[in-house]
PANUDO-23939 format. One line per 3 residues: number of its first residue (from 0); their letters; for each residue x, y, z of C-alpha. Coordinates in nm, 4 decimals. Example, Ala and Ser with C-alpha at 12.3 -4.5 7.8 and 13.67 -1.06 7.14 Angstrom:
// PANUDO-23939
0	as	1.2300,-0.4500,0.7800  1.3670,-0.1060,0.7140
This chain:
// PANUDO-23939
0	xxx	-2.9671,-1.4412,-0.6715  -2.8294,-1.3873,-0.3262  -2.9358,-1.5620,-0.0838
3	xxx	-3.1137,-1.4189,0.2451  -2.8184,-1.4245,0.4682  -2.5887,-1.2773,0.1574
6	xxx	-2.9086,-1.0315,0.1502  -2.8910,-0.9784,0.5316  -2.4211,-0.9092,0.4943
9	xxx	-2.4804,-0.6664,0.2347  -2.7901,-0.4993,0.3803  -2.5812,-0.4698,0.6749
12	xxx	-2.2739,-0.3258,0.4943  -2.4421,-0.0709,0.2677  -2.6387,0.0433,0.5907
15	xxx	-2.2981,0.0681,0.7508  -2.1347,0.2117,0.4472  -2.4032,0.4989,0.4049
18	xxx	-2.3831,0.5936,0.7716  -2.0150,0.6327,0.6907  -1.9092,0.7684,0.3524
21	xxx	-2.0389,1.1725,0.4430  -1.7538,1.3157,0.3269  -1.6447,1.2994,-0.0742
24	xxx	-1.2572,1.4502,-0.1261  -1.2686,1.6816,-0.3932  -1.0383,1.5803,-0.6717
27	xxx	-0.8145,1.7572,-0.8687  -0.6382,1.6940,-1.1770  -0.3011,1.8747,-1.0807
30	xxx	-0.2606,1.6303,-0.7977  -0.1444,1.3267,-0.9983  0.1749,1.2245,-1.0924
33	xxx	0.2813,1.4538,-1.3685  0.4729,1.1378,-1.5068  0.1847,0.9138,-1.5087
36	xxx	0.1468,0.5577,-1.3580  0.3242,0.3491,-1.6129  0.6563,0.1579,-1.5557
39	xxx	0.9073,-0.0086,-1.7794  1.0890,-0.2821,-1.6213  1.4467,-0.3584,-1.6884
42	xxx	1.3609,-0.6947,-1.6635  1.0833,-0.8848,-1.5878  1.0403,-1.2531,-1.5555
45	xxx	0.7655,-1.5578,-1.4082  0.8313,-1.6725,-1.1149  0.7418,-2.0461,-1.0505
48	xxx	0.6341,-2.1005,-0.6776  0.7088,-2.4397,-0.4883  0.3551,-2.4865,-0.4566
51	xxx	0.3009,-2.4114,-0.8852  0.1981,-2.0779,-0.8706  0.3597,-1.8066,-1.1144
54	xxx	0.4381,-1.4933,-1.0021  0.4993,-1.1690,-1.2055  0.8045,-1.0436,-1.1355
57	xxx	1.0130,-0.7300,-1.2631  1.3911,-0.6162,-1.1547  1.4870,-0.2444,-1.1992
60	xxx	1.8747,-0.1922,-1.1922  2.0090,0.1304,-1.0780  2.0962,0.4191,-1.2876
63	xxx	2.4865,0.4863,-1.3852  2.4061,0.8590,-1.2482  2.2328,0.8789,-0.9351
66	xxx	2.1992,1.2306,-0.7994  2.1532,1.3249,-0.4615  2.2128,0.9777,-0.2810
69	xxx	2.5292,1.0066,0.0026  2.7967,0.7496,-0.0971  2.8543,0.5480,0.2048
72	xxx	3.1286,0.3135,0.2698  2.8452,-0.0260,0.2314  2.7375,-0.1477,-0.0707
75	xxx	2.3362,-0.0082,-0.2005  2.0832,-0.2305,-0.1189  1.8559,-0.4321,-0.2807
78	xxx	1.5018,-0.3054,-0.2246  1.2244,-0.5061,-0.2304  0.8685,-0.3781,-0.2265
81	xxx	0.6000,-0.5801,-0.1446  0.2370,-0.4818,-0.2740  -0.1118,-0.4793,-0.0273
84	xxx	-0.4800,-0.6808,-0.0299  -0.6126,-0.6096,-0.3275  -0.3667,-0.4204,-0.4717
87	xxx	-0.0873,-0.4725,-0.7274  0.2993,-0.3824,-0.7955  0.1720,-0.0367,-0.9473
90	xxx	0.0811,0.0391,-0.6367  0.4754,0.1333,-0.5547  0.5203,0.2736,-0.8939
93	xxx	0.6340,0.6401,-0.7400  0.8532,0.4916,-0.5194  1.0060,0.2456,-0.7386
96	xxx	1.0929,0.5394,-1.0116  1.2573,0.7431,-0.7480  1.4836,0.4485,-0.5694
99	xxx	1.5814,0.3789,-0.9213  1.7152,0.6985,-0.9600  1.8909,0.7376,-0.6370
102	xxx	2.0798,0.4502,-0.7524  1.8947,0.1104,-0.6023  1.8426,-0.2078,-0.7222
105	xxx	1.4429,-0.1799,-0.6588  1.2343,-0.5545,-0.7050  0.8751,-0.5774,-0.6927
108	xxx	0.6055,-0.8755,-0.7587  0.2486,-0.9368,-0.7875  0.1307,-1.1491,-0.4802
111	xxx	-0.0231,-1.4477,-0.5677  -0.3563,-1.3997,-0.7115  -0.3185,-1.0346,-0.7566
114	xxx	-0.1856,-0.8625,-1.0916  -0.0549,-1.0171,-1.3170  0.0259,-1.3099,-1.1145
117	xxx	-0.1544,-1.6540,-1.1215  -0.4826,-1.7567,-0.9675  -0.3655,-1.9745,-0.6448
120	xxx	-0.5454,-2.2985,-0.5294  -0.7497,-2.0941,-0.2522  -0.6717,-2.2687,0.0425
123	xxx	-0.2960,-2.1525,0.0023  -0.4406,-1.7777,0.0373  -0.2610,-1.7459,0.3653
126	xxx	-0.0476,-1.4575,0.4980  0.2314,-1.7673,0.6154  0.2342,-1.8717,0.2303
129	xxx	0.2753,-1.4988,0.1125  0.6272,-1.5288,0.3577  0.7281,-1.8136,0.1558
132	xxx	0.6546,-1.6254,-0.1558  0.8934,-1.3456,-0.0749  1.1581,-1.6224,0.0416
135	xxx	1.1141,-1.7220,-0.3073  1.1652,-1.3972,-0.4731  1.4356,-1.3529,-0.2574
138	xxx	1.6164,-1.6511,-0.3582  1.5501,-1.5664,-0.7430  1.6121,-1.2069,-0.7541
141	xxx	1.8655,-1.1305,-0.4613  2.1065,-1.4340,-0.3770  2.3640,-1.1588,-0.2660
144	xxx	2.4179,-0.8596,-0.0837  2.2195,-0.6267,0.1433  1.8488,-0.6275,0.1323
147	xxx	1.6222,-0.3624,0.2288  1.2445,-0.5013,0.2813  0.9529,-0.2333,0.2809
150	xxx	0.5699,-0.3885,0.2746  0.2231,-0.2145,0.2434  -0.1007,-0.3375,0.4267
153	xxx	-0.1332,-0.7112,0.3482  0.2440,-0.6508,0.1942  0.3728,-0.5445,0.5355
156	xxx	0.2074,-0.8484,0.6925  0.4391,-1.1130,0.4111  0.7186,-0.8888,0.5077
159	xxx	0.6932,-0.9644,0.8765  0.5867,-1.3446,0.8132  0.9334,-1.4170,0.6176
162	xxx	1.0809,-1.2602,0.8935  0.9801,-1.4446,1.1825  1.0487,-1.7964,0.9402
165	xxx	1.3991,-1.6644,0.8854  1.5116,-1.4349,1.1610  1.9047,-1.5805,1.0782
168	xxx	1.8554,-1.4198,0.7272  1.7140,-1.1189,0.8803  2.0138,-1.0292,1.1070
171	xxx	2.2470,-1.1733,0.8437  2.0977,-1.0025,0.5074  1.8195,-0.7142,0.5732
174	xxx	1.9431,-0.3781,0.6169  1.6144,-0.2097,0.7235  1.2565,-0.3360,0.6809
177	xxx	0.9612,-0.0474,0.6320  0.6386,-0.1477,0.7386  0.3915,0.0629,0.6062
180	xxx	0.0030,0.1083,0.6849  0.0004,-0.2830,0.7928  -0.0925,-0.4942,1.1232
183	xxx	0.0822,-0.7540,1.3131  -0.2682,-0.8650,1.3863  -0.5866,-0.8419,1.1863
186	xxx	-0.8687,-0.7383,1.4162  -0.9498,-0.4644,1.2981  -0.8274,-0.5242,0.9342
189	xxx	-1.1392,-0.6773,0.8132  -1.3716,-0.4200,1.0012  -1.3130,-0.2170,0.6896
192	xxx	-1.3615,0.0860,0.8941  -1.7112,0.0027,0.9694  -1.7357,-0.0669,1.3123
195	xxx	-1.6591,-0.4404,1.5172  -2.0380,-0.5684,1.4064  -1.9900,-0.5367,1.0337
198	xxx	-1.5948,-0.6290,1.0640  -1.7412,-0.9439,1.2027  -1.9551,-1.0012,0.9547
201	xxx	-1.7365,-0.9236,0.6967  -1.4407,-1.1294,0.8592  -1.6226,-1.4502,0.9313
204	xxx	-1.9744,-1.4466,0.7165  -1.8394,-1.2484,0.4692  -1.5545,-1.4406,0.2565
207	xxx	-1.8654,-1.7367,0.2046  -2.0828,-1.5076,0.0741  -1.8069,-1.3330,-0.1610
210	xxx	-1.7569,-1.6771,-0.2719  -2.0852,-1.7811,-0.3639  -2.1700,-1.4492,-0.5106
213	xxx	-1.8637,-1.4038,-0.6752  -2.0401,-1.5588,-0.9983  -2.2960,-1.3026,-0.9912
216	xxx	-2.2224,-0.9398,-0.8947  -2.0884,-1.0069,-0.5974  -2.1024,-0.6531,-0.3023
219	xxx	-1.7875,-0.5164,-0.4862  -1.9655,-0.5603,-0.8223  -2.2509,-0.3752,-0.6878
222	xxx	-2.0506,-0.0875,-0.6130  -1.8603,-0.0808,-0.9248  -2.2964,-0.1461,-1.0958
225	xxx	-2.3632,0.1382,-0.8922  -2.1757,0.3830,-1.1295  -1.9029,0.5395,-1.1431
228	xxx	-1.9704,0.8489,-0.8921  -2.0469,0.5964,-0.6421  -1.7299,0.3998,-0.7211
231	xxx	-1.5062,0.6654,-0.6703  -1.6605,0.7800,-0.3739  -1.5868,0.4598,-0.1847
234	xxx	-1.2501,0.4148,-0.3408  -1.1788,0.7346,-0.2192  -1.3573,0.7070,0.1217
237	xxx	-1.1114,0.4106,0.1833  -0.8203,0.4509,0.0056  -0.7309,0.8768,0.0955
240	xxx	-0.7743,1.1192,0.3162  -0.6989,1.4603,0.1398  -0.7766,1.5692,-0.2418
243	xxx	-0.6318,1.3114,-0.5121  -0.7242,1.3120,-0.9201  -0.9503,1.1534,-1.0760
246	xxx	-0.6905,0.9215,-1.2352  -0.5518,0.8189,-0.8583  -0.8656,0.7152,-0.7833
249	xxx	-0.9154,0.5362,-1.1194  -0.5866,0.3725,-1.0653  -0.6366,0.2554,-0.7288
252	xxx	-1.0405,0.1122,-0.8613  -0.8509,-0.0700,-1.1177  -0.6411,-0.2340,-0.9272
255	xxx	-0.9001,-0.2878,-0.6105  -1.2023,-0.4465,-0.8928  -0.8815,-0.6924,-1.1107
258	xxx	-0.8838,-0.8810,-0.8178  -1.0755,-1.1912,-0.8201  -1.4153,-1.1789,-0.5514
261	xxx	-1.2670,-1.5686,-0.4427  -0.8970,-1.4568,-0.4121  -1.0406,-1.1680,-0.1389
264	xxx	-1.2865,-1.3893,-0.0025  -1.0286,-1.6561,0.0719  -0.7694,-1.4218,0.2434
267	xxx	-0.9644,-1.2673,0.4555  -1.0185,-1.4862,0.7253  -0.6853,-1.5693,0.7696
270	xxx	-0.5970,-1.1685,0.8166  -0.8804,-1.1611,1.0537  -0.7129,-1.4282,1.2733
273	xxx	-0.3781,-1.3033,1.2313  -0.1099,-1.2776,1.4735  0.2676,-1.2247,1.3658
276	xxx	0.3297,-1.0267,1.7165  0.5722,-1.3423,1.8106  0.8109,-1.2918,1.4953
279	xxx	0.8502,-0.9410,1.5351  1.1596,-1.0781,1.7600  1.3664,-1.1240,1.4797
282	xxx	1.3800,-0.7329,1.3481  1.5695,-0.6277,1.7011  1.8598,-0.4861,1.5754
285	xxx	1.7554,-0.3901,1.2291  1.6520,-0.0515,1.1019  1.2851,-0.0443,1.1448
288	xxx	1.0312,0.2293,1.0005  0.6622,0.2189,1.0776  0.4214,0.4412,0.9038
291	xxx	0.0510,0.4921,0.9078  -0.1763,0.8028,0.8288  -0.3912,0.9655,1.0781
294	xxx	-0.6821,0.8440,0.8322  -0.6316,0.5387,0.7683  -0.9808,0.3327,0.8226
297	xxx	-0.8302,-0.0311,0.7494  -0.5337,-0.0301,0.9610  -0.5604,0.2408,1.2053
300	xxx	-0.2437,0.3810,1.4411  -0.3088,0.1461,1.6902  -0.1503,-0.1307,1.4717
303	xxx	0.1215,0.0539,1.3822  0.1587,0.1957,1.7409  0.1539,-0.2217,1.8607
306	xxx	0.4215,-0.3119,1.6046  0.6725,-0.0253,1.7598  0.6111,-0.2131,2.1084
309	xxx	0.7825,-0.5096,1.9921  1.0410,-0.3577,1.7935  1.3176,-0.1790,2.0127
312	xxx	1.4501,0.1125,1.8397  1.1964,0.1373,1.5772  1.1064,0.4735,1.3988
315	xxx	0.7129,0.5853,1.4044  0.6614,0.8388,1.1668  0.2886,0.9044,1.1398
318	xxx	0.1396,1.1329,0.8269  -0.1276,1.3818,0.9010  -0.3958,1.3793,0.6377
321	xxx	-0.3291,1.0403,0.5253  -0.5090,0.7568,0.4438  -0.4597,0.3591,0.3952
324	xxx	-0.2648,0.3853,0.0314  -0.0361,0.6453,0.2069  0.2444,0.5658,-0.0717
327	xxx	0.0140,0.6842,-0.3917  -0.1353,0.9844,-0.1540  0.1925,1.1351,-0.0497
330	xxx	0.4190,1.0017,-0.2969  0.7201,1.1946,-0.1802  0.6822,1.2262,0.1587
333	xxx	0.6774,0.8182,0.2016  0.9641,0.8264,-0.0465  1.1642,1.0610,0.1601
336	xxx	1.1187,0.8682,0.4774  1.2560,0.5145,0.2899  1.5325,0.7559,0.1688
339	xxx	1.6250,0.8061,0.5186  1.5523,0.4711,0.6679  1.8039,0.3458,0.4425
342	xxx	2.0622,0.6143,0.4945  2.0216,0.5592,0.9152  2.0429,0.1820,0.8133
345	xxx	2.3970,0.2973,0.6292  2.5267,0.4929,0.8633  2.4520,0.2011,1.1532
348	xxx	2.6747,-0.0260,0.9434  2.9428,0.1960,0.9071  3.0033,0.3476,1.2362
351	xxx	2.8871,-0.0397,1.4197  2.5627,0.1456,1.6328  2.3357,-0.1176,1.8408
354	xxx	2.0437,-0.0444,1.7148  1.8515,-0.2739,1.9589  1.9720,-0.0099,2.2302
357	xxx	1.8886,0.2884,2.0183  1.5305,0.4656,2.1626  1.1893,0.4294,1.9793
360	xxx	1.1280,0.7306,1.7847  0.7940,0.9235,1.6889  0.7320,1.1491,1.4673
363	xxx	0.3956,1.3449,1.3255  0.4809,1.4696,0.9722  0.2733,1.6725,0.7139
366	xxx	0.2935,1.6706,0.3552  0.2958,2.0298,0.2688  0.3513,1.9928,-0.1022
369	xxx	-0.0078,1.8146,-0.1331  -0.1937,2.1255,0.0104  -0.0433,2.4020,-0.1891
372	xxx	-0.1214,2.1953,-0.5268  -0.4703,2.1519,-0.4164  -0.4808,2.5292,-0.3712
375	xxx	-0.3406,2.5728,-0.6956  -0.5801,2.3547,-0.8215  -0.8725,2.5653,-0.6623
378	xxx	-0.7516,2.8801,-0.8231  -0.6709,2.7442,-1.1760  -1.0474,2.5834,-1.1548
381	xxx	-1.2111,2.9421,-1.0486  -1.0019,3.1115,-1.2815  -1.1344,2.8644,-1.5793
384	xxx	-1.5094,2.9353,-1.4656  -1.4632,3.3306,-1.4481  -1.5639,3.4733,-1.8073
387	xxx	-1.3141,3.7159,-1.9209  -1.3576,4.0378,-2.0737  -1.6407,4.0641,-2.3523
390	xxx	-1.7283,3.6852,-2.2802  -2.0733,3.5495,-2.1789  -2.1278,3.3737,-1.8759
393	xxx	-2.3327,3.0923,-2.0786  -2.2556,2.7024,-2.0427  -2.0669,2.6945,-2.3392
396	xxx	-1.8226,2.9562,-2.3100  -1.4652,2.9273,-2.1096  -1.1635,3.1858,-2.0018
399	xxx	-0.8697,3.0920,-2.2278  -0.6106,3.0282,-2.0110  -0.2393,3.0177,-2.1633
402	x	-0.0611,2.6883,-2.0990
């Protein structure tokens, strides 16, 4: 049984999560991705850490055909992408089909203790060891060449750690690094959304008490005991912030509830004390994109907004109606902006630009494909419920519709 102040943390939170979740995005089937969420690597291979852990790793190689991709007079890039907190390498699955077929190299892991990767001694559940992971996948998967690094969330945070341990690498090696929904520092990160008295709680008393519950059913446990409806509705609450199917949000609860109660527990505090605002040095003078949705709880624009200010020449692009797992919410639009990262990355190589003297961009941008599905959606679903001709209006009958 819990004890009373594990009682008193998840009173606290569920009081705090009530007062919160008032809104429920209605989901629509149309809205996922038409070719589903599995991936077949070209290769995949474990990954034996200096401190013993294995890491899942898989390598895509580019198609012989790209369309669409401008040939410039560099070599393609590497990409690496780097999963967030509770979250796995399917998480990049959109992004990883499309670089693929614009002709990258596209590598992505499970972080350690996530996926398919191994469970890690706990105390090495640190945002500094995560850097040293990627160093490793770097050495193992990318010994030559340009590199192009793009991390999500806690991702973002192991991209920017590696960087600030190997800033010769960085100006040597990386072409352009996308940071995306993340934080240099993680204030705010474990406030979940909730407010600076339950982020405390949750940053400091919490990871104990996810510990010692996490042989029982632990508060994420609960949610997923709670049922289903409730499941999705927090999944959702966190994860989006405009209509998504029923399989996104299945996807994304899947991936969220396969990762160990401990492995959270023990990288939270470290997030919560986080401060990688001294290494951002080292990405002056490399193609920088920041992004962030307008409704994103865990990492709101303000950490995105302090990243730019310690980046000279980095590009903000901010996405309206978008929430923390921007990258599985507006699959294209993210996909698009790497597109172009890359290319400006390119075209700085080619034609020798400074791009520690070039001006800090921002930009607001709207995914306007999302929106006309979802009113697709809504007339499809009102269509289905509308008897036709000589049809009752009981229960049990439905409108054909032709496929």
């Amino acid at each position: 049984m819990p004890s009373v102040p594990g009682a008193a943390v998840l009173g606290t939170a569920a009081g705090a999560l009530g007062r919160q979740v008032r809104r429920i995005r209605t989901p629509y089937p149309e809205l996922h991705a038409p070719g589903g969420w599995a991936h077949t690597a070209g290769e995949a291979f474990t990954l034996s850490t200096s401190d013993g852990v294995d890491l899942h790793v898989e390598v895509d190689a580019p198609e012989a055909q790209s369309r669409g991709r401008r040939r410039l007079s560099s070599p393609a890039p590497t990409v690496v992408l780097v999963h967030g907190f509770a979250l796995t390498m399917q998480s990049w699955v959109l992004q990883r089909r499309a670089l693929v077929q614009q002709g990258f190299r596209v590598v992505t892991y499970d972080q350690r203790g996530h996926g398919r990767s191994a469970h890690p001694r706990l105390a090495s559940c640190t945002v500094e060891r995560l850097g040293q992971d990627l160093e490793e996948v770097l050495a193992a998967t990318c010994r030559t060449g340009p590199v192009v690094l793009v991390g999500h969330s806690m991702g973002g945070m192991s991209v920017m750690s590696y960087a600030a341990h190997h800033p010769d690498v960085v100006r040597d090696r990386v072409l352009a690094v996308g940071l995306v929904a993340t934080s240099s520092g993680g204030a705010e990160v474990t406030q979940l959304g909730l407010g600076p008295m339950v982020g405390k709680v949750v940053g400091t008393v919490g990871p104990g008490v996810l510990t010692r519950l996490s042989r029982h059913a632990g508060p994420i446990g609960m949610v997923r005991k709670a049922g289903k409806g409730v499941q999705d509705v927090v999944v959702a609450r966190w994860a989006f912030d405009s209509p998504v199917s029923p399989a996104l949000v299945d996807l994304v609860a899947d991936m969220i509830f396969g990762t160990t109660f401990d492995v959270m527990a023990a990288f939270l505090p470290d997030i919560n004390g986080l401060d990688l605002v001294p290494g951002l040095d080292a990405l002056t003078g490399v193609e920088t994109l920041v992004m962030n949705g307008t409704g994103d709880l865990i990492t709101p624009a303000s950490h995105s907004e302090d990243i730019v200010r310690h980046v000279p020449g980095a590009e903000h692009v901010v996405v309206e109606d978008a929430g923390h797992i921007i990258m599985l919410e507006h699959p294209d639009l993210v996909t698009e902006q790497l597109l172009l990262m890359i290319g400006r990355a390119q075209r700085a190589v080619a034609e020798g630009v400074d791009l520690a003297s070039k001006p800090r961009v921002r930009r607001t941008v709207k995914d306007m494909s999302t929106p006309r599905r979802a009113a697709r959606a809504k007339r499809d679903a009102k269509a289905a419920r509308t008897p036709g001709p000589g049809e009752g209006s009981g229960p049990t009958r439905r409108r054909k519709t032709a496929s």
